[in-house]
Each structure stands twice: as C-alpha cells, then as structure tokens.
C-alpha positions in Angstrom: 11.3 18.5 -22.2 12.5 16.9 -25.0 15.7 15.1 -25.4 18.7 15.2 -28.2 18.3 14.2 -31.2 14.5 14.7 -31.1 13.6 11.5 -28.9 10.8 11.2 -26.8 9.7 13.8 -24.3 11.0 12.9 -20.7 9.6 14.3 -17.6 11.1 16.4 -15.0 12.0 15.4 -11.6 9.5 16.7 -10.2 6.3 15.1 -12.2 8.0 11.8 -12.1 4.7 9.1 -12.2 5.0 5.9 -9.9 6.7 2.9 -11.1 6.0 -0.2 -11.5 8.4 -3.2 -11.1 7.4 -6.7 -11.8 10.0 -9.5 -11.1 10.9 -12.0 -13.6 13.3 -13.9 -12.5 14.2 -17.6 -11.4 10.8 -18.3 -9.7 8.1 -15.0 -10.8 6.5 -15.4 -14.0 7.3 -19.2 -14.0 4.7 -21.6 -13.8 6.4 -24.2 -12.8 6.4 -22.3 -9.6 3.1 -20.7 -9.7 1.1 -22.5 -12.0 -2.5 -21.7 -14.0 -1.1 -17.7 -13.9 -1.4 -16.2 -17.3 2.7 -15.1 -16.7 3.5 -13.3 -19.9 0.1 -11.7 -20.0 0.9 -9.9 -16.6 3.0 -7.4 -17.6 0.6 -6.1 -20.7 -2.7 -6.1 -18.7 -0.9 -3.8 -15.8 0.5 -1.6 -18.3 -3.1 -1.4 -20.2 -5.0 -1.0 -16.6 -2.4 1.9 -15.4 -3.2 4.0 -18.5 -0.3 5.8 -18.7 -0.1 6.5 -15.0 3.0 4.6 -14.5 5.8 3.2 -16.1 5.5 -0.9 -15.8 9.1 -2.6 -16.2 10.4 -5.9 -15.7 13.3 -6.2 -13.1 15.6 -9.9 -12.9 15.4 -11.7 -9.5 14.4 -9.1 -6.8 15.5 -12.1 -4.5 12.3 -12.9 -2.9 11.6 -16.0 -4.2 8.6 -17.2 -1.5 6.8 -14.3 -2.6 5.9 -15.2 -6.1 4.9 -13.2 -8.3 6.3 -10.0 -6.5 5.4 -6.3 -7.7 7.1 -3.3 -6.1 5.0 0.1 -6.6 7.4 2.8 -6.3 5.7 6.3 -5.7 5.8 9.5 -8.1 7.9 12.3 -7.2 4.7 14.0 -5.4 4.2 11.1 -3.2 7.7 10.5 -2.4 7.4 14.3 -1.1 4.3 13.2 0.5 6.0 10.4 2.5 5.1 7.6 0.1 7.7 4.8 -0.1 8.1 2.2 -2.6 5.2 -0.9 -1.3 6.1 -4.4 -1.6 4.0 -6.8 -3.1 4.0 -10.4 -3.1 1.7 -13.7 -4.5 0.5 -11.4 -6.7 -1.1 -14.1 -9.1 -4.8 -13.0 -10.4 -6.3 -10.4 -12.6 -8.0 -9.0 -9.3 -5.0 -8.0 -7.6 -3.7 -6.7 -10.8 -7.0 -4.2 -11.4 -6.6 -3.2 -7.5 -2.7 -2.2 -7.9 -3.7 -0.4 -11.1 -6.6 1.7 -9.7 -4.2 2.6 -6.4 -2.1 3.7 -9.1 -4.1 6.2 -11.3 -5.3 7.4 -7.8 -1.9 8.9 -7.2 -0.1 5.3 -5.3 2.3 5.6 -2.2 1.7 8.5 -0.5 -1.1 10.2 -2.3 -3.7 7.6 -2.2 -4.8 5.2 0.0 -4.8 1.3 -1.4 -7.7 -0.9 -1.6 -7.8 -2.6 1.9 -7.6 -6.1 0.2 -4.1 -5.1 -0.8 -2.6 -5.5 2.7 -3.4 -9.1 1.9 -0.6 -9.2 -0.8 1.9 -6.9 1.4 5.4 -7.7 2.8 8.5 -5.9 4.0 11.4 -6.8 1.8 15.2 -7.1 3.7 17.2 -3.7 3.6 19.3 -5.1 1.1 16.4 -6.5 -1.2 14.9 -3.1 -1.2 18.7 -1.3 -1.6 19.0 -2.8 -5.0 15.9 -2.2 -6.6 16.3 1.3 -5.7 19.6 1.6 -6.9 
C-alpha cells in the first residue's frame, strides 16, 4: 500500500515483520557500563544481518539496567497469530549473539521459529510494567 503524498510503501497488518528493539538508554550502548562492545556498531550490523526481515529501532531506557545491552524481538503479525510473544533479551554484548538473533529472525522469530538453543542463555522475563511500555 502506498501512503499520501507518494511516501514509502507500508505494509498491512497482517504482513507485519518482527521488530527489533535495542535499548539505548542510561546504561545499554554505554561502555562505561559494558565495556570493549563495539556500541554504535550494534544497531548497523543487526540491521545488515536481518536483511530486511525486521525493522531494527532504538528505544530510550527500557528500565532494565542489570541486563545490559537488552534487545526485545517482537514477533510478525503471523507469529503473534501463532502464539509468539515479544522475547526478552539481555547481556547481549558480542557479534555471536547478534548473528544468532538475526538468523531466529529471518527464520520467521517468536512463534514461527524456534531460537538457537544458546539464546536461552541471554533470556529474561521483564516486569509487567517493563514489558507494558514497550508495547505501548
């Protein structure tokens, strides 16, 4: 579908991809806190390794500080319908982990594909109210 004015196309509802939000706030992507990570190169690479299978956006503070650097992967439209529900990520801080949430992704992420075993490793269960306001 295409927008007013002849913007960009934007999909439907119902082909939504995953998305992919990586906090930046007080304590991810500073290395002060988690130091030797390539920070500002994070956020590139993802996008680059998800090909176009997700959008990759920077959030502020998701308010889960001891978990630095968090990434939530929020499912497609299909996998939400599947079941899939946004996964929680934290101490994500190598190029590894980074390759293993990308290839989850272009597999189909929450609730179409199964994730590489390793990334239980890196999983946590945000509060209610953590979760409420990314999704909101």
């Amino acid at each position: 579908m295409i927008t007013p004015r002849g913007r960009r196309a934007v999909p439907s509802p119902a082909s939504a991809p995953c998305r992919i939000t990586v906090c930046r706030g007080c304590c991810c992507g500073d290395p002060r806190k988690v130091p030797g990570v390539d920070h500002a190169g994070q956020i590139p690479r993802l996008r680059a390794a998800v090909d176009g299978a997700a959008q990759v956006r920077a959030s502020e503070c998701l308010d889960v500080c001891d978990q630095a650097n968090v990434i939530v992967v929020q499912p497609s439209a299909a996998g939400r319908a599947a079941g899939g529900r946004p996964v929680w990520l934290g101490l994500v801080n190598d190029d590894d982990a980074l390759a293993d949430i990308a290839a989850w992704v272009r597999a189909g992420g929450p609730g179409l594909a199964e994730p590489p075993g390793v990334l239980d490793l890196y999983a946590f269960t945000a509060s209610r109210r953590v979760g409420k306001a990314l999704e909101g």
